[in-house]
C-alpha positions in Angstrom: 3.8 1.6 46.0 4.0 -0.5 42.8 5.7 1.4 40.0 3.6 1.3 36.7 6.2 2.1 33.9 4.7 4.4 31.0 3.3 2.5 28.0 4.8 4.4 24.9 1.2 5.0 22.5 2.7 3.5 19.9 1.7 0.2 21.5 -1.6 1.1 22.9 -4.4 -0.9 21.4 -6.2 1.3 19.3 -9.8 0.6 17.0 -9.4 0.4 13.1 -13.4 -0.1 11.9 -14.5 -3.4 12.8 -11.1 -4.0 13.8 -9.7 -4.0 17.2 -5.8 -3.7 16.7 -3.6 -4.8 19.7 -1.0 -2.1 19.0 -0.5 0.9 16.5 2.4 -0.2 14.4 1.3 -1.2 10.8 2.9 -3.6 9.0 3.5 -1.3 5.4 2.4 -3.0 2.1 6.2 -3.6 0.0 6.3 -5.6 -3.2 8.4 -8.7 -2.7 8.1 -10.8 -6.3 7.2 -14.1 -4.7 4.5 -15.0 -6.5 3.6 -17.3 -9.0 4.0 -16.2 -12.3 0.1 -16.6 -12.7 -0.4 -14.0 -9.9 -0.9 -16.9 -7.7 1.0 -16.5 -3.6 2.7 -19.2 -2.9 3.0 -20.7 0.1 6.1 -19.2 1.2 4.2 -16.1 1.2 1.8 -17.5 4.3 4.8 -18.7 6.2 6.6 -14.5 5.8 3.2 -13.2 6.7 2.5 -14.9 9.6 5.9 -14.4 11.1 4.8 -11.0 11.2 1.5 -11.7 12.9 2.1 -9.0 15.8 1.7 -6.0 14.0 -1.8 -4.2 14.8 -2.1 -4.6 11.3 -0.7 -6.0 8.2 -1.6 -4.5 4.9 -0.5 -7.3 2.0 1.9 -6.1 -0.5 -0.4 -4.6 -3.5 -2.1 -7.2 -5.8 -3.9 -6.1 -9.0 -7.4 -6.5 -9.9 -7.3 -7.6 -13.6 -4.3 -9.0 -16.2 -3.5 -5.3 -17.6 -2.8 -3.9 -14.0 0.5 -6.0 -13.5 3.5 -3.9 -12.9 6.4 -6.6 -12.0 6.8 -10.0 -12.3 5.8 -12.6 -10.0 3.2 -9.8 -8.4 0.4 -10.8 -6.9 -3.0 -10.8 -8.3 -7.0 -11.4 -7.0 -8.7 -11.7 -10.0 -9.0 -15.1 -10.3 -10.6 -18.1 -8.7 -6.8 -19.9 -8.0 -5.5 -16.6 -7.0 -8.8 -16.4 -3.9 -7.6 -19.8 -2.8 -3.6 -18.7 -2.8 -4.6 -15.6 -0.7 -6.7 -17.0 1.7 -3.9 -20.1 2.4 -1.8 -16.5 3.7 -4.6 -15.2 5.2 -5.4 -18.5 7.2 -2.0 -18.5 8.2 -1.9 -14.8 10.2 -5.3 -15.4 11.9 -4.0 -18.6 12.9 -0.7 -16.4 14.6 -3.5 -13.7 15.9 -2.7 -11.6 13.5 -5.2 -9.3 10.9 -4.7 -7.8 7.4 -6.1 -6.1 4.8 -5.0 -6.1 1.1 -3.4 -3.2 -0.6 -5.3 -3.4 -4.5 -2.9 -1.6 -6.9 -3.2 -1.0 -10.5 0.1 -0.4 -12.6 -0.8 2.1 -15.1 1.7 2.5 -17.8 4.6 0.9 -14.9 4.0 -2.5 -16.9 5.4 -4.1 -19.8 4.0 -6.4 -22.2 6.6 -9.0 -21.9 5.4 -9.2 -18.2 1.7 -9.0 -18.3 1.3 -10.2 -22.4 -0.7 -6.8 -22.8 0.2 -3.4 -23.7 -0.2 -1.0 -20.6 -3.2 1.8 -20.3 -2.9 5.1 -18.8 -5.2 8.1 -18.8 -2.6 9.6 -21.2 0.0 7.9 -23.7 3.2 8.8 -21.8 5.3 6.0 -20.7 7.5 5.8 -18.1 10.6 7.9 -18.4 13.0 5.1 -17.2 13.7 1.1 -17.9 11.2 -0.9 -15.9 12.0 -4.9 -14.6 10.2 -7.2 -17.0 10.4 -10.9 -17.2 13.0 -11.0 -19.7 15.0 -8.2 -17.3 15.2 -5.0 -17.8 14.2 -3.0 -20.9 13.0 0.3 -21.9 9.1 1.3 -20.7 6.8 1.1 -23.8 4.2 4.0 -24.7 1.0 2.9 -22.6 -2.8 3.1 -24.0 -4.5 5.8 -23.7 -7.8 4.3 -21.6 -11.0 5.3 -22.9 -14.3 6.2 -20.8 -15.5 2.7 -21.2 -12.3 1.3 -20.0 -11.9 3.4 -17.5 -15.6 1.9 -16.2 -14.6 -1.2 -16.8 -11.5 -0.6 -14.7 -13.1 0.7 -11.5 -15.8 -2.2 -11.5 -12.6 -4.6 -11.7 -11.7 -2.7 -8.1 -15.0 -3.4 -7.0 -14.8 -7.0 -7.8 -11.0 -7.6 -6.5 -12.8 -6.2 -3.3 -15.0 -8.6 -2.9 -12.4 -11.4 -3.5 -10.3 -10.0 -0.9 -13.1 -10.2 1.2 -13.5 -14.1 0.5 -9.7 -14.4 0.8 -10.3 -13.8 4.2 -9.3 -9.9 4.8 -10.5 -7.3 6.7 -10.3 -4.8 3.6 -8.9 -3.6 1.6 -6.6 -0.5 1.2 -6.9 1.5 -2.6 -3.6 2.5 -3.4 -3.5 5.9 -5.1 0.6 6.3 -4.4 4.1 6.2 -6.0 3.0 6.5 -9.5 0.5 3.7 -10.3 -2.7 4.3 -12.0 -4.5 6.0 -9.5 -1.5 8.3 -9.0 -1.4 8.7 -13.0 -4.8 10.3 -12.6 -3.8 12.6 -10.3 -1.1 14.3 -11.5 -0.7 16.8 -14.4 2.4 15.0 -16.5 0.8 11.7 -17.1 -2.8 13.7 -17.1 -3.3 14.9 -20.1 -7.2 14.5 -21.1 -9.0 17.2 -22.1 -12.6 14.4 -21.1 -14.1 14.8 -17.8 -11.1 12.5 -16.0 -8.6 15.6 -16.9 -7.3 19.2 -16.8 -8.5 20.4 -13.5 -8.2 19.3 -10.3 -12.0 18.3 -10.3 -11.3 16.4 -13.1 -7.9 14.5 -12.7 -9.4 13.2 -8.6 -12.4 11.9 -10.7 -10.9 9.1 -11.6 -10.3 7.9 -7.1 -13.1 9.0 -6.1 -14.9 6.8 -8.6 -12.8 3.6 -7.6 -12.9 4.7 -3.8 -16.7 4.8 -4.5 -17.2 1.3 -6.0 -15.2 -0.3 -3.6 -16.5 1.1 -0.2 -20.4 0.2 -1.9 -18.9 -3.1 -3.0 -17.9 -3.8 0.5 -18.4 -1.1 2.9 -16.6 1.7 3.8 -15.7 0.7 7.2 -13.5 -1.8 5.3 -11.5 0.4 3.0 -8.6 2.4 3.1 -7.1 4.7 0.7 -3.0 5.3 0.5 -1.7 8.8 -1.1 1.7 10.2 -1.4 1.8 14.3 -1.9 4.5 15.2 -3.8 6.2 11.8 -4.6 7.9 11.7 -7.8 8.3 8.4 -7.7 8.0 6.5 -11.6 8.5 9.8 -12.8 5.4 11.4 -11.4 4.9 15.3 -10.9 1.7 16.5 -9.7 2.3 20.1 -10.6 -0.5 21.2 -7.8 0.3 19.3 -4.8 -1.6 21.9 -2.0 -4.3 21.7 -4.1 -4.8 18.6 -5.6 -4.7 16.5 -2.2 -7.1 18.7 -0.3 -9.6 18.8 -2.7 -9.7 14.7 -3.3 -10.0 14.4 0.7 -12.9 16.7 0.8 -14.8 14.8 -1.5 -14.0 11.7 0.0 -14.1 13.0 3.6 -18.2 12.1 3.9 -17.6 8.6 2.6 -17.0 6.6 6.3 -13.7 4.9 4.9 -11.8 3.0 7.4 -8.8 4.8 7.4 -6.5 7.7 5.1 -2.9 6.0 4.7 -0.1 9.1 4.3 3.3 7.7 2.8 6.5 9.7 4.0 4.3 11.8 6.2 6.1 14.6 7.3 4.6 15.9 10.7 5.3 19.7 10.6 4.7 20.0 7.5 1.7 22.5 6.4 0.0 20.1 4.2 0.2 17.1 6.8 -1.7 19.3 9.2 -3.9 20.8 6.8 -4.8 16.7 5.5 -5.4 15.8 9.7 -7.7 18.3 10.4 -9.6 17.2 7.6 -10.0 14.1 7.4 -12.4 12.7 10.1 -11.2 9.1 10.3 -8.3 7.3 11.0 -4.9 8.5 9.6 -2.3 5.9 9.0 1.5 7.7 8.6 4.4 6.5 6.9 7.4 8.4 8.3 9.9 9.9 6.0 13.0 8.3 7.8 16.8 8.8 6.6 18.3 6.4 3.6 17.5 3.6 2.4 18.6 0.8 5.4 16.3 0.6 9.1 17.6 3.3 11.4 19.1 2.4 14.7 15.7 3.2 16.8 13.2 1.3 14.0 11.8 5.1 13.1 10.4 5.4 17.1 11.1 8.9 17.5 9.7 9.9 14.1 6.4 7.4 14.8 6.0 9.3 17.8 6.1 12.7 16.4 3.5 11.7 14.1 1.7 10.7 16.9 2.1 13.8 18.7 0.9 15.5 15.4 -2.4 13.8 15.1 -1.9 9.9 13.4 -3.4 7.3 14.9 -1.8 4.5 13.4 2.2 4.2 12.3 3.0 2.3 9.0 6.7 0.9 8.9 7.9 -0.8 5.9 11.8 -2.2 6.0 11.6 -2.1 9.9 9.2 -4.8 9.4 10.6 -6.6 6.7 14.1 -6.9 8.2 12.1 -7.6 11.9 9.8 -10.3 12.3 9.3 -9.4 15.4 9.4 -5.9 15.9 7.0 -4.8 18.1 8.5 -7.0 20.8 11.7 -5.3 19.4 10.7 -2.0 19.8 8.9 -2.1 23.1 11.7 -3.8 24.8 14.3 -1.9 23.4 16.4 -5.0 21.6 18.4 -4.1 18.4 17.2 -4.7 15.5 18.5 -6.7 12.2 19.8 -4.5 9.4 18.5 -4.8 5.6 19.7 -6.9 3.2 19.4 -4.8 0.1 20.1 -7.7 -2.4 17.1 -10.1 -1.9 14.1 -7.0 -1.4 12.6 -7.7 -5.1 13.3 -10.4 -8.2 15.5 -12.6 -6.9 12.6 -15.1 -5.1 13.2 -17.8 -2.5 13.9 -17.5 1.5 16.9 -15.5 1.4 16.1 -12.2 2.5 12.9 -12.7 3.2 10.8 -15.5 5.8 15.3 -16.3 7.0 15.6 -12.8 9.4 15.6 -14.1 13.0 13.5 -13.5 15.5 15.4 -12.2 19.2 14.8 -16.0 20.0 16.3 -17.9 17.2 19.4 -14.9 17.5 
């Protein structure tokens, strides 16, 4: 009798909307700064895409969807014509490996600087950033953002709508809305950077206004089978603090449970805790998780034992982030069992070129 090992679920093909993805790794969207100034990819950007090509899925480092959503230099944008053509040139490049990706759109918020972007930042409120941010000229202390008005804030979630609709002509899949690690979206959420007393403020009905409005416009704009929304409960990253975390996130996935959205992306999802259960059971899609693995470098086993407890708690899909970045090819790395490359720290962000970035080898080139 023919001995069939066991196939771990983490690389069992699994159904993501129109998508049929050969495994359930995630390739994690990570800002790299190798851009064009203009917002532009370059080129180099198709070549460290593609070499990741076996993941189930890529989602594309975040790119904003007007001038005044720019965080960083040398991000990513998909407002513009020239930015399209850059993006599909990466896009062409992974479906020419096999691979398939959506495009994570982020807007900053007040985590921008005018000497990056030429503009002064918005935010629901007029409280910057308690820390220096990187700007173009290094880095320098955050400046006090605008306070958006209702207008803008319209004007703001029709600019989602239509960076939607260039992703789709970029050549994605979707796109994922990224309402994490103290961005805009984030901004609305939580009670220290939301200070409105309007409509988009004070409660909790008020301060999930704001998603549920973008999550709207993009799923009409290009149908919710092709979007996917990205949340992190509790993050205090850029200086966030909800205030109401057991609150706040059940309430914005019931009113966005109804909508048909591709998928519900958890960042440092921790798998017994109450609020990660409480968010499974009730969200009726797909549920990407991000574990919450130890420091900062890739741990010995690539985060396999966490990925399957998440599994074992109810995510369909596992998001990785350095794993990937330091592993070109980590699913054959993690099914087979081969070690894996460490990080190199140094080259993640701002420093540009090959180096730490499309130069990790594959187990073949090792």
């Amino acid at each position: 009798m023919t001995h069939t090992p066991r196939i771990p679920r983490l690389f069992e093909p699994a159904r993501l909307g129109p998508l049929e993805l050969p495994n359930r790794l995630v390739m994690a969207p990570m800002t790299r700064n190798r851009a064009a100034a203009d917002g532009v990819p370059e080129p180099i950007m198709a070549t460290y895409y593609a070499q990741r090509a076996t993941a189930g899925l890529i989602v594309a480092e975040a790119a904003t969807p007007n001038a005044v959503g720019q965080t960083y230099p040398d991000i990513a944008a998909i407002h513009s014509a020239a930015q399209v053509a850059g993006w599909r040139r990466v896009t062409d490049a992974v479906h020419a490996a096999g691979g398939r990706m959506f495009l994570q759109l982020q807007h900053g918020g007040r985590v921008g600087h005018p000497d990056t972007s030429g503009l002064t930042p918005v935010a629901p409120s007029p409280v910057p950033l308690p820390e220096a941010i990187f700007t173009s000229g290094g880095h320098q202390q955050a400046v006090v953002p605008r306070e958006m008005t209702v207008e803008e804030i319209r004007s703001t979630v029709a600019d989602f709508a239509t960076a939607a609709r260039n992703a789709l002509d970029a050549g994605f899949a979707g796109v994922e809305v990224h309402a994490a690690n103290g961005y805009l979206l984030h901004q609305f959420l939580a009670r220290n950077t939301n200070r409105r007393t309007d409509g988009y403020g004070g409660s909790v009905a008020g301060r999930i206004r704001f998603v549920a409005e973008v999550v709207h416009a993009v799923a009409d704009a290009i149908g919710p089978e092709r979007v996917g929304l990205r949340i992190s409960p509790g993050s205090t990253v850029n200086g966030i603090e909800e205030g109401d975390t057991e609150t706040l996130y059940p309430a914005l996935i019931k009113e966005l449970a109804d909508t048909g959205l591709s998928y519900l992306h958890i960042v440092r999802a921790e798998p017994g805790h109450p609020l990660f259960r409480e968010l499974r059971t009730a969200w009726p899609a797909t549920l990407i998780a991000n574990p919450s693995l130890p420091g900062d470098g890739v741990p010995a086993d690539g985060g396999m034992r966490q990925a399957e407890r998440l599994l074992t708690a109810g995510a369909d899909l596992i998001a990785l982030g350095r794993t990937f970045l330091a592993n070109p090819d980590l699913v054959t790395r993690l099914r087979t069992g081969a070690p894996l490359n460490p990080i190199r720290d140094a080259y993640l962000m701002y420093v540009g070129g090959e180096t730490g970035y499309t130069d990790y080898p594959t187990l073949t080139a090792a």
